[in-house]
PDB file of N, CA, C and O in Angstrom:
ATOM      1  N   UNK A   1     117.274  99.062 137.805  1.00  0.00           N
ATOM      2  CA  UNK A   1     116.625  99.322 136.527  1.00  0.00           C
ATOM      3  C   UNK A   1     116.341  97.991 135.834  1.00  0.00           C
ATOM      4  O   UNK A   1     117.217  97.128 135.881  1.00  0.00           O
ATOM      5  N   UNK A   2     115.035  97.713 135.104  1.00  0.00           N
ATOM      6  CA  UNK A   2     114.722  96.509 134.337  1.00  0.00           C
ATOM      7  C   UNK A   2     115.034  96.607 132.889  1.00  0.00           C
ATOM      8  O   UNK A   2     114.433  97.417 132.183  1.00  0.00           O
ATOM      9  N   UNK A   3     115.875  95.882 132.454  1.00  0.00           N
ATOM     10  CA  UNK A   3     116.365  95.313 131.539  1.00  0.00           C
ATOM     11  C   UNK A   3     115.602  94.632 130.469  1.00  0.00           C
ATOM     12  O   UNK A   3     115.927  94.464 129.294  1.00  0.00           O
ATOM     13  N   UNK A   4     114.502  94.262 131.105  1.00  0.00           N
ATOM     14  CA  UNK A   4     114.095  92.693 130.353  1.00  0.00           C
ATOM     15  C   UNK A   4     113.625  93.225 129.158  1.00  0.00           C
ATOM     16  O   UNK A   4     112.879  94.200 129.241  1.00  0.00           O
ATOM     17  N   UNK A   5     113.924  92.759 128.005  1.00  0.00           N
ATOM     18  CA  UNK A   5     113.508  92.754 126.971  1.00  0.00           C
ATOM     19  C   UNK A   5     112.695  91.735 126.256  1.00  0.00           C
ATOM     20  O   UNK A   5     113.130  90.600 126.061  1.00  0.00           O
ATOM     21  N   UNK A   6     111.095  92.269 125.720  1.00  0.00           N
ATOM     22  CA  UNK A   6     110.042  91.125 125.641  1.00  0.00           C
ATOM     23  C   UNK A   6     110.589  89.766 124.906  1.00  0.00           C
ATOM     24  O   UNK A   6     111.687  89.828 124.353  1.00  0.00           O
ATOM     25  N   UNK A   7     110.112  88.976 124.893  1.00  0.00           N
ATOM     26  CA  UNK A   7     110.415  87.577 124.100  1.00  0.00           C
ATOM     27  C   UNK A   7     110.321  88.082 122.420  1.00  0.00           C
ATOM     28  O   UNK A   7     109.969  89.213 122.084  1.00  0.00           O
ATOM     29  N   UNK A   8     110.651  87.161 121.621  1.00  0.00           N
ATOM     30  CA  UNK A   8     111.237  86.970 120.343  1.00  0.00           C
ATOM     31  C   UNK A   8     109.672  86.461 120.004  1.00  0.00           C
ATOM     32  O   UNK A   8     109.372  86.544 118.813  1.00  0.00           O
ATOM     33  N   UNK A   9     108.719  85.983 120.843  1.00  0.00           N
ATOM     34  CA  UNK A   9     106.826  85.759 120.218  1.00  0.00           C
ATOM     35  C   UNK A   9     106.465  87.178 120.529  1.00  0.00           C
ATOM     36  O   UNK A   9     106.004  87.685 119.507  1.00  0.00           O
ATOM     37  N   UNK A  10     106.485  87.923 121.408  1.00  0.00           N
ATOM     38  CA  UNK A  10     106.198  88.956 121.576  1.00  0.00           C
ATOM     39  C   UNK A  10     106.352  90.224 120.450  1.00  0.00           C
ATOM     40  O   UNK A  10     105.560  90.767 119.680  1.00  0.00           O
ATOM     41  N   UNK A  11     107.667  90.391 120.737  1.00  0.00           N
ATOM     42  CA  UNK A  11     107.979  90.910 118.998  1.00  0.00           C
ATOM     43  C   UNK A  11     107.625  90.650 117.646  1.00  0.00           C
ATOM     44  O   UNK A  11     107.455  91.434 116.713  1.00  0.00           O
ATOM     45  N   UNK A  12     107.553  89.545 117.697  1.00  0.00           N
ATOM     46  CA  UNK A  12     107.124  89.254 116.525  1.00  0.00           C
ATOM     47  C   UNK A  12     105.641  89.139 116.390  1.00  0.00           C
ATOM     48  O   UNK A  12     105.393  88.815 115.229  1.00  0.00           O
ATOM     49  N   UNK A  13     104.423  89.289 117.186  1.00  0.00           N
ATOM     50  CA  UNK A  13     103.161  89.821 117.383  1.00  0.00           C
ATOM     51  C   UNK A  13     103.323  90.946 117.214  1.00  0.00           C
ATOM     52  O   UNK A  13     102.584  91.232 116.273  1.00  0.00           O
ATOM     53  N   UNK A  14     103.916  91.939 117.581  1.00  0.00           N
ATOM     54  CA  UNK A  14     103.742  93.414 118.403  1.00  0.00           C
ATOM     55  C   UNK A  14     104.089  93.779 116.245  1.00  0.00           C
ATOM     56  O   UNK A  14     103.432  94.540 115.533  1.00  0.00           O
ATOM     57  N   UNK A  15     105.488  92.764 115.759  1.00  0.00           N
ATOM     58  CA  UNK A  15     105.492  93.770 114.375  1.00  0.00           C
ATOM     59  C   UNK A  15     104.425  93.307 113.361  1.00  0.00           C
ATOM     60  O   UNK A  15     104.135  94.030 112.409  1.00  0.00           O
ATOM     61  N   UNK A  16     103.744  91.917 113.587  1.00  0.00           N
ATOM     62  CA  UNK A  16     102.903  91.242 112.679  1.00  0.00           C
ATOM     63  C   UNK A  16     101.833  92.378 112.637  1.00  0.00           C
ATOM     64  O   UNK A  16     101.687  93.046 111.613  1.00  0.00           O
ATOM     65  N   UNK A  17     101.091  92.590 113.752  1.00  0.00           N
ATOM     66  CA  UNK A  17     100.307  93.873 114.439  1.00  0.00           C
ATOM     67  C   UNK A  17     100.377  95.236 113.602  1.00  0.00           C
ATOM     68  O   UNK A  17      99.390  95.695 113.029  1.00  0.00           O
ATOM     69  N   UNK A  18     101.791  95.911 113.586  1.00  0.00           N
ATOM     70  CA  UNK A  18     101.922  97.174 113.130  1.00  0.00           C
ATOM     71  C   UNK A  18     102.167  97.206 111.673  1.00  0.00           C
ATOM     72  O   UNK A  18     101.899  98.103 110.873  1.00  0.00           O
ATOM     73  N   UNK A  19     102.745  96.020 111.472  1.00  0.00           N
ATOM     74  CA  UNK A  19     102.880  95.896 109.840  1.00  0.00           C
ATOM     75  C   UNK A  19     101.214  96.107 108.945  1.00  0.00           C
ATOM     76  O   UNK A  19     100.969  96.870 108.010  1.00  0.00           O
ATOM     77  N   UNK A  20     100.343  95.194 109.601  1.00  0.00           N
ATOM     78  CA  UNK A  20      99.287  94.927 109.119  1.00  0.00           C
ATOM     79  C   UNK A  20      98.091  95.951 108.216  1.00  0.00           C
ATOM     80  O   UNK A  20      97.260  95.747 107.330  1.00  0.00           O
ATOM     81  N   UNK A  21      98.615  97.258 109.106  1.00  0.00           N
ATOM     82  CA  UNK A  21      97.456  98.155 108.766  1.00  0.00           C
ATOM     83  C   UNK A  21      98.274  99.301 107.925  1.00  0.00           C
ATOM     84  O   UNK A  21      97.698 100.238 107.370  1.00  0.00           O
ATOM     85  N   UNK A  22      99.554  99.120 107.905  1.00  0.00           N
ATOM     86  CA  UNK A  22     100.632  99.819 106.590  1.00  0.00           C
ATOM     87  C   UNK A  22     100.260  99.382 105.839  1.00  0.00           C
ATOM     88  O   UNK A  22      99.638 100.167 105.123  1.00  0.00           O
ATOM     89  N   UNK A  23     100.273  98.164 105.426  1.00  0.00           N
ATOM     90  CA  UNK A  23     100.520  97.151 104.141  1.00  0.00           C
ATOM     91  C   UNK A  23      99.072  97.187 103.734  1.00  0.00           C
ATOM     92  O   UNK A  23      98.858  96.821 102.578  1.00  0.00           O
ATOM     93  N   UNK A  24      98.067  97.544 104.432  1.00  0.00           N
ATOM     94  CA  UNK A  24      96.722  97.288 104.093  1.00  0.00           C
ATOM     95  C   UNK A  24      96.762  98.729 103.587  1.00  0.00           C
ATOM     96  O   UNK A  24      97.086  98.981 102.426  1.00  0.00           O
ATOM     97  N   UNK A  25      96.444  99.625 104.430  1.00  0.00           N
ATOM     98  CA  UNK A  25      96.299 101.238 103.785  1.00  0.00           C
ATOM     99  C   UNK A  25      97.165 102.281 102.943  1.00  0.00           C
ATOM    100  O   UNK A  25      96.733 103.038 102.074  1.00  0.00           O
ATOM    101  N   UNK A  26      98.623 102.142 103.434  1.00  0.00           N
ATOM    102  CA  UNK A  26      99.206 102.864 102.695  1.00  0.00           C
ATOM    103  C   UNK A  26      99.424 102.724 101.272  1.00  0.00           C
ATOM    104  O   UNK A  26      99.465 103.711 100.537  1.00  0.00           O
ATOM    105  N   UNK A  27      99.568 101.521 100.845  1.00  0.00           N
ATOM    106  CA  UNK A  27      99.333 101.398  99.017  1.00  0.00           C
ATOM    107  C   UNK A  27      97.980 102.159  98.717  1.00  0.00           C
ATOM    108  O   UNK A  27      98.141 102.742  97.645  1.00  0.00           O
ATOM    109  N   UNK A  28      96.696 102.400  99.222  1.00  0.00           N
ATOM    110  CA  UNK A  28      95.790 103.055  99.029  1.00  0.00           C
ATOM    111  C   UNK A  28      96.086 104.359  98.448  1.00  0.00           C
ATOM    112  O   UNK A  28      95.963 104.887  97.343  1.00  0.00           O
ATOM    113  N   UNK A  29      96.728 104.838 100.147  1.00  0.00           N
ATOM    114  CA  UNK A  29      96.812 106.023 100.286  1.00  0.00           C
ATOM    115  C   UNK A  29      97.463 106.565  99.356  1.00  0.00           C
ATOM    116  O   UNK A  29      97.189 107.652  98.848  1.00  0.00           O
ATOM    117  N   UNK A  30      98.245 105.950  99.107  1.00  0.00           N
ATOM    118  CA  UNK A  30      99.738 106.259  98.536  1.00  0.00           C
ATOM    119  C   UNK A  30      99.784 106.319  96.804  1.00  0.00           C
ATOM    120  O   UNK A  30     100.729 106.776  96.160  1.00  0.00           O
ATOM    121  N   UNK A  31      98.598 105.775  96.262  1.00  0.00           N
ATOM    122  CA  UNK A  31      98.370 105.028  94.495  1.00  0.00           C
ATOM    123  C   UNK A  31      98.927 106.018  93.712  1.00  0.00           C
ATOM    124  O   UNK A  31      99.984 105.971  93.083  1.00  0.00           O
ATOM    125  N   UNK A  32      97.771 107.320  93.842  1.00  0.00           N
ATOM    126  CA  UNK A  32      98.234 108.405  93.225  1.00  0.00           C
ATOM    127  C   UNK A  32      99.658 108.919  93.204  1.00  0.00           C
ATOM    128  O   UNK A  32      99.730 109.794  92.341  1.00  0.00           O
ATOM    129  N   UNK A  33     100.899 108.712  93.849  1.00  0.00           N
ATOM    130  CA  UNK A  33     101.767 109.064  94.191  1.00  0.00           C
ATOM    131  C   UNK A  33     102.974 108.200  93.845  1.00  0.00           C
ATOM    132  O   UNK A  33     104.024 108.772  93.552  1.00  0.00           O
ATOM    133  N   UNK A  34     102.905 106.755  93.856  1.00  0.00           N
ATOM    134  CA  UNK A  34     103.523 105.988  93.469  1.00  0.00           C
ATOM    135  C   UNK A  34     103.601 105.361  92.124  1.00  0.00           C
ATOM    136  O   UNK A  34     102.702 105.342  91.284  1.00  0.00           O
ATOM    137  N   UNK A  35     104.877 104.813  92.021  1.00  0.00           N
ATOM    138  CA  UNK A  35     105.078 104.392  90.424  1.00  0.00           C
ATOM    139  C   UNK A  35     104.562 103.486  90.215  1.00  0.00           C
ATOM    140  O   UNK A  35     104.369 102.463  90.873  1.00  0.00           O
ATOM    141  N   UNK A  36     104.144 103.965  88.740  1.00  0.00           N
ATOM    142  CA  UNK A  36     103.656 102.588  87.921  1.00  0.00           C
ATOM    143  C   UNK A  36     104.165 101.040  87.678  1.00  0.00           C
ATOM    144  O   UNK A  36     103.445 100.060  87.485  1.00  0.00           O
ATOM    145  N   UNK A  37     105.773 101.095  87.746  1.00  0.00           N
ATOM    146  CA  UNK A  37     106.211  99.444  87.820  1.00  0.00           C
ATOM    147  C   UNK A  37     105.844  99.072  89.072  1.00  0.00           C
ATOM    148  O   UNK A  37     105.850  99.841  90.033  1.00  0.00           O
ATOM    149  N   UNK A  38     105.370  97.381  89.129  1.00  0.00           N
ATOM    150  CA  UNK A  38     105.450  96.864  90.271  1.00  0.00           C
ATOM    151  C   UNK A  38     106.455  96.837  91.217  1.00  0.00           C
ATOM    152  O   UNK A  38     106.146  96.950  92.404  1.00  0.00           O
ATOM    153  N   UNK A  39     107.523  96.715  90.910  1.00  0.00           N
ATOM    154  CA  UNK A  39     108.592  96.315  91.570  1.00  0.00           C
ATOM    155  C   UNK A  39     109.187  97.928  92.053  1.00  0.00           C
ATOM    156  O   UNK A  39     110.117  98.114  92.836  1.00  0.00           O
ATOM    157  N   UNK A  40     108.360  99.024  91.341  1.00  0.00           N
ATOM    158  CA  UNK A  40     109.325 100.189  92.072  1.00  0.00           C
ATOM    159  C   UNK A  40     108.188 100.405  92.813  1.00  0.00           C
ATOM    160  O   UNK A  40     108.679 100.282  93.935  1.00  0.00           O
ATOM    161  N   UNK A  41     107.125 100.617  92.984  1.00  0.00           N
ATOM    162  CA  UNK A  41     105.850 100.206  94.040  1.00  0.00           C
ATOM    163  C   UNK A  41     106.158  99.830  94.950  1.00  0.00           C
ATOM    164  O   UNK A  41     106.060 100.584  95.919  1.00  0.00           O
ATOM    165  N   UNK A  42     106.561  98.809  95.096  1.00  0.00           N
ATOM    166  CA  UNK A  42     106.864  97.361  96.131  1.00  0.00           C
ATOM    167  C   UNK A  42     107.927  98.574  97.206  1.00  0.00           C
ATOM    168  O   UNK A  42     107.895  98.913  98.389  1.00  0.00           O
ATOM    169  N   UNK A  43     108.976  98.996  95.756  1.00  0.00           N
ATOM    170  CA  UNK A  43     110.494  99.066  96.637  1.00  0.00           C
ATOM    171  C   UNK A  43     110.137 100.358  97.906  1.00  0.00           C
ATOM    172  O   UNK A  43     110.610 100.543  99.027  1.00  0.00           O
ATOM    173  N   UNK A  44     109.156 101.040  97.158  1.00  0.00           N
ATOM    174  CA  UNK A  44     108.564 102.804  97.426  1.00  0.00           C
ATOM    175  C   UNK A  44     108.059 102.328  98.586  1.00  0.00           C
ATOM    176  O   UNK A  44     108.747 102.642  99.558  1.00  0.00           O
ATOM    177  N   UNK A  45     106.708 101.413  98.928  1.00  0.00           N
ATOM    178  CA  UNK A  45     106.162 101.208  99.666  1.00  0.00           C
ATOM    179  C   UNK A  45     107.137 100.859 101.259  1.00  0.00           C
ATOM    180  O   UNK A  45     106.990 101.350 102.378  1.00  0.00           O
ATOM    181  N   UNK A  46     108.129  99.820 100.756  1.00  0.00           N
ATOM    182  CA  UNK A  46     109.223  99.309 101.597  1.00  0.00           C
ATOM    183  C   UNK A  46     109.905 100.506 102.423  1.00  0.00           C
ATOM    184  O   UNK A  46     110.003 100.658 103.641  1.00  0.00           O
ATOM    185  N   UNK A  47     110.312 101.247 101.434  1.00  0.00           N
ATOM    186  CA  UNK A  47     111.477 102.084 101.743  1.00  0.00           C
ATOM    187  C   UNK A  47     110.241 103.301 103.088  1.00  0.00           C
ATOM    188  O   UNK A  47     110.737 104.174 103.800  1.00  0.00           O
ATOM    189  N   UNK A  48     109.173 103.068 103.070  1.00  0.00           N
ATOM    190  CA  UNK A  48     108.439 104.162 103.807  1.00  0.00           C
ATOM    191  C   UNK A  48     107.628 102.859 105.172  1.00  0.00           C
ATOM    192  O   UNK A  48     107.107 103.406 106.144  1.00  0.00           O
ATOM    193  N   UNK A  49     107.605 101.819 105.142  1.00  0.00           N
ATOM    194  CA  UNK A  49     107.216 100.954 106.449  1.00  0.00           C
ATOM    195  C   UNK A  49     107.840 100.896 106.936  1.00  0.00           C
ATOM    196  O   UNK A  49     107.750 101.323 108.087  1.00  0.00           O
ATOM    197  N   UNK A  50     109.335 100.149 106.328  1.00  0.00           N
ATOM    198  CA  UNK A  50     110.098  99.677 107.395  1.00  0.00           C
ATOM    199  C   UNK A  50     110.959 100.546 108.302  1.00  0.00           C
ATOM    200  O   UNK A  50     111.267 100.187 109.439  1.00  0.00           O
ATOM    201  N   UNK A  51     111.335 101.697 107.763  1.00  0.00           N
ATOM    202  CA  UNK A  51     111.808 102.583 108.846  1.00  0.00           C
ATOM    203  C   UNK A  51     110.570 103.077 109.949  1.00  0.00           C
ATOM    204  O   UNK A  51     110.740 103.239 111.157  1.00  0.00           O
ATOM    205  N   UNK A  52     109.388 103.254 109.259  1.00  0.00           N
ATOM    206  CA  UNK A  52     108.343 103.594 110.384  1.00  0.00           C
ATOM    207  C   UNK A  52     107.898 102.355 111.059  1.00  0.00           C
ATOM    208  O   UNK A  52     107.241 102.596 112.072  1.00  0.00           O
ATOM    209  N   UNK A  53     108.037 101.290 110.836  1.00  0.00           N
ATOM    210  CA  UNK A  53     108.330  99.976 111.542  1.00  0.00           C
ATOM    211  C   UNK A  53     109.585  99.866 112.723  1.00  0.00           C
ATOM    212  O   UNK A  53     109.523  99.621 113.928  1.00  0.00           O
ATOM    213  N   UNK A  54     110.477 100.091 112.029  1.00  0.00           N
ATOM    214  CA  UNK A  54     111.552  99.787 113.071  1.00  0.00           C
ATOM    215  C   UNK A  54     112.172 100.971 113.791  1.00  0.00           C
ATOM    216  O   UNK A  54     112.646 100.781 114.911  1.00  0.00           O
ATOM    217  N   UNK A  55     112.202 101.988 113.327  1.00  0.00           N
ATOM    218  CA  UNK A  55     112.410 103.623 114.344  1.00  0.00           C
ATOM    219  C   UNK A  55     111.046 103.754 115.228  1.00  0.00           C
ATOM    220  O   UNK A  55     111.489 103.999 116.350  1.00  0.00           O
ATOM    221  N   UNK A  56     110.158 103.734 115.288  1.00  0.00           N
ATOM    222  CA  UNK A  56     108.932 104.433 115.684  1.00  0.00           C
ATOM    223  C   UNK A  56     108.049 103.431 116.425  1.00  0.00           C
ATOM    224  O   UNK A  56     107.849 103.671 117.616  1.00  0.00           O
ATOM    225  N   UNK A  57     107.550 102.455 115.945  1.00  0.00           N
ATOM    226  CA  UNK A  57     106.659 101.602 116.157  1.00  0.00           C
ATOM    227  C   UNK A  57     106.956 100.643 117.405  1.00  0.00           C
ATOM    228  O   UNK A  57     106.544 100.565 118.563  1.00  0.00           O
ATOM    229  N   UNK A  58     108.002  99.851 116.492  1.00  0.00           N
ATOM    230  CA  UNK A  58     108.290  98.554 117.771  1.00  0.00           C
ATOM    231  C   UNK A  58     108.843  99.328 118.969  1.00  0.00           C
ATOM    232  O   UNK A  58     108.452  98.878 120.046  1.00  0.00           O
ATOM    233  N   UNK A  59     109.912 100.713 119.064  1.00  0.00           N
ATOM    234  CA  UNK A  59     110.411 100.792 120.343  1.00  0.00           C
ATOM    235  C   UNK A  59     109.267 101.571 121.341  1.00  0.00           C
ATOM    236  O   UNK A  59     109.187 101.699 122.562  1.00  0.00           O
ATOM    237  N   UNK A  60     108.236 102.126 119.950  1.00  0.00           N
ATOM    238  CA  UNK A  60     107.390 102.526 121.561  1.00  0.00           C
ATOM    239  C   UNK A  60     106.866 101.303 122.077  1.00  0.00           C
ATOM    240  O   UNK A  60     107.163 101.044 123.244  1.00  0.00           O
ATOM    241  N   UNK A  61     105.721 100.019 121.074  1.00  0.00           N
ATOM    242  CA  UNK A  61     106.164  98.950 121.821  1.00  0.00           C
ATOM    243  C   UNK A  61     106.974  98.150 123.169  1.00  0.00           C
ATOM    244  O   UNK A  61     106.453  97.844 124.242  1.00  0.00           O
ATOM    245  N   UNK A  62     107.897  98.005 122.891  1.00  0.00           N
ATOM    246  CA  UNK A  62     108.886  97.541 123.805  1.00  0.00           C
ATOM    247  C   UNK A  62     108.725  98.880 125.032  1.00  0.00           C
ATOM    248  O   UNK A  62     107.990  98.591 125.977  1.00  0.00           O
ATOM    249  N   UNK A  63     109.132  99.783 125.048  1.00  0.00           N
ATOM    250  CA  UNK A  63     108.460 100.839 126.080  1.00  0.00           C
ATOM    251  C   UNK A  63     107.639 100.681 126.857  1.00  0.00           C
ATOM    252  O   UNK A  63     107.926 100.708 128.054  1.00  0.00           O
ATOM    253  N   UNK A  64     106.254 100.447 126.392  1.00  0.00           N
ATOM    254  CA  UNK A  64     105.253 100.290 126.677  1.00  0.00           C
ATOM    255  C   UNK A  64     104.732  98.357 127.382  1.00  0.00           C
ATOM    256  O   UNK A  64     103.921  97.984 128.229  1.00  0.00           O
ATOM    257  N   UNK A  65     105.636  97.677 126.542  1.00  0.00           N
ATOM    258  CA  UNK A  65     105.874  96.352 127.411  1.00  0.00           C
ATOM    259  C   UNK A  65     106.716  96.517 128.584  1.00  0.00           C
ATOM    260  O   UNK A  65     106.380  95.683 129.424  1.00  0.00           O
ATOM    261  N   UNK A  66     107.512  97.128 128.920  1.00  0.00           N
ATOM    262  CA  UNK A  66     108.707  97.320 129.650  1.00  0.00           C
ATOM    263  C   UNK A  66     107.628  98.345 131.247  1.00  0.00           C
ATOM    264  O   UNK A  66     107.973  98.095 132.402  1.00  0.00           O
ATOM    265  N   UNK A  67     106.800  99.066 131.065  1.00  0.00           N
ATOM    266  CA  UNK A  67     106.138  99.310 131.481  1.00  0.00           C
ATOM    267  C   UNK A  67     105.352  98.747 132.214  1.00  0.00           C
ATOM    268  O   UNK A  67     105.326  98.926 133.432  1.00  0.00           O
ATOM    269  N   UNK A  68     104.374  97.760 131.402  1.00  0.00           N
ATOM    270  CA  UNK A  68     103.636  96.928 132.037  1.00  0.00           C
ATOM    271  C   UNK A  68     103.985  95.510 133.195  1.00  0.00           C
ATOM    272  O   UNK A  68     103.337  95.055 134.138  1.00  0.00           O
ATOM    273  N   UNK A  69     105.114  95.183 132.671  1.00  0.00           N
ATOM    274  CA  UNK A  69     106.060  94.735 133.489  1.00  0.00           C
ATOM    275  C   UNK A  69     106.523  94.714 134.886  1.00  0.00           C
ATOM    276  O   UNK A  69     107.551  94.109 135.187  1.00  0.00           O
TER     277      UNK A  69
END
């Protein structure tokens, strides 16, 4: 069984990548729904990427590198 787990540039492309189009659309999406302070905005926005960042995203990623491999 292969082990290898992509490089530390790799990852960090693969989250620069998935981050990009959260941070771009979901404040959109999201305006109507979210609070008016900045900083609880910010926290709202956070609290809904980074778990769909780091549960969901990067390990199909890595999967899918592990694959090609």
């Amino acid at each position: 069984m292969n082990s290898h787990t992509p490089s530390k540039h790799v990852m960090a492309l693969a989250t620069y990548l998935s981050l990009l189009p959260m941070v771009y659309f979901l404040p959109k999406w999201l305006d109507s729904y979210l609070p008016g302070s900045e900083i609880l905005r910010l926290m709202a926005l956070l609290a809904i990427i980074v778990p769909i960042t780091s549960y969901f995203v990067l390990p199909s990623v890595v999967k899918v590198l592990k694959l090609i491999k």
